[in-house]
C-alpha positions as CSV (number, residue, x, y, z in Angstrom):
1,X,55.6,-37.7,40.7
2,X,52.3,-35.5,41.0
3,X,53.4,-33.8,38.0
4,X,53.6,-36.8,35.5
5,X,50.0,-37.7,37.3
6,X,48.9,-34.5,36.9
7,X,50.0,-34.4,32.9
8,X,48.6,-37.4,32.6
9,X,45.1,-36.9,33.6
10,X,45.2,-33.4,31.7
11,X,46.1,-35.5,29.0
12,X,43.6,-38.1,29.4
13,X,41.2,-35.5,29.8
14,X,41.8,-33.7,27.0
15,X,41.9,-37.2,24.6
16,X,38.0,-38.1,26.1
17,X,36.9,-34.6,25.3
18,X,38.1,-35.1,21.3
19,X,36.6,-38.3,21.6
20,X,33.0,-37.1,22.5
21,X,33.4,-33.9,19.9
22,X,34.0,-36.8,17.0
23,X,31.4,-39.5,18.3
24,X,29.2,-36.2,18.2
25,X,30.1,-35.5,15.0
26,X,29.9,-38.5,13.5
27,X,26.2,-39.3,15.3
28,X,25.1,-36.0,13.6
29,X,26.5,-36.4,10.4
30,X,24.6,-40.0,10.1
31,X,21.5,-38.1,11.3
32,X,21.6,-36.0,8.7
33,X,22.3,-38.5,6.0
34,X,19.8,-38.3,3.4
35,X,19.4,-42.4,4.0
36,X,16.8,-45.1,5.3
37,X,17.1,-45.3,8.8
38,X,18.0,-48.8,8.4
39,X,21.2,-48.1,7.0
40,X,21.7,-45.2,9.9
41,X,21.1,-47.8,12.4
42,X,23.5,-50.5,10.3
43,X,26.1,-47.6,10.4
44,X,25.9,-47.1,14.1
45,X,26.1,-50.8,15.1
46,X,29.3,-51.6,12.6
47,X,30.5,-47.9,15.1
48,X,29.6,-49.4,17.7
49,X,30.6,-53.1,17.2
50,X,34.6,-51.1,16.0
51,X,34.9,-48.9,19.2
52,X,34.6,-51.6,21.4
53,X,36.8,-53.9,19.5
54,X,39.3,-50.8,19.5
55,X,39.0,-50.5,23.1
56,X,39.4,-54.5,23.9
57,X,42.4,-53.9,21.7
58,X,44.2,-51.4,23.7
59,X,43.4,-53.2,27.0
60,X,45.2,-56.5,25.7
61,X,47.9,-54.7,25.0
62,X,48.2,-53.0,27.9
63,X,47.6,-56.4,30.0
64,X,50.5,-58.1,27.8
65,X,52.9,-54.9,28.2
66,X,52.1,-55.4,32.4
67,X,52.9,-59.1,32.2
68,X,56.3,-58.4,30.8
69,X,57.0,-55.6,33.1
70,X,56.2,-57.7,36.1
71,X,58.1,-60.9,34.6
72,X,61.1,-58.3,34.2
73,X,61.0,-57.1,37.2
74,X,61.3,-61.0,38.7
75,X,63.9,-62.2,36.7
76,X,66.1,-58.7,37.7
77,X,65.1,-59.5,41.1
78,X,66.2,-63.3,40.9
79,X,69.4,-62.3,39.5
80,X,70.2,-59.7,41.9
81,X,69.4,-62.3,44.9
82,X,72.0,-64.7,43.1
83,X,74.3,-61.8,43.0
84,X,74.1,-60.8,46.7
85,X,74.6,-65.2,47.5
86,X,77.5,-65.2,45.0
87,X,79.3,-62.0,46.6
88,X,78.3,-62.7,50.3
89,X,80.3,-66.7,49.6
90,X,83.6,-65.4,48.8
């Protein structure tokens, strides 16, 4: 179990660290844009406004995945109770 934990936070790790090289990238890419900083700073927010969506995205769908773990993991638990009565009658 520590290795899976382990893998996973290497893993993790290693997904934020490409995450901050592009977001780097990208900030110093608009920088250098031969545009009016208005359109940098339009650039930036519509960035901005799309990471967070991205990241409200994920989280949903992690919540809803959850959910149906944990309404699996009743109804297996139900049925196995109405097993165990079943077989413990006869």
């Amino acid at each position: 179990m520590s290795d899976k934990k382990s893998d996973t936070s290497t893993i993790m790790f290693f997904n934020g660290v490409g995450v901050a090289v592009a977001y780097f990238m990208l900030a110093l890419s608009i920088w250098l844009a031969p545009i009016d900083l208005s359109t940098k700073g339009y650039w930036g927010l519509g960035i901005l406004l799309l990471t967070l969506s991205l990241v409200n995205f994920v989280k949903y769908r992690f919540d809803a995945k959850i959910a149906e773990d944990r309404i699996a993991r009743l109804e297996d638990a139900k049925n196995e109770k109405l097993m165990a009565e079943y077989i413990g009658e006869k």
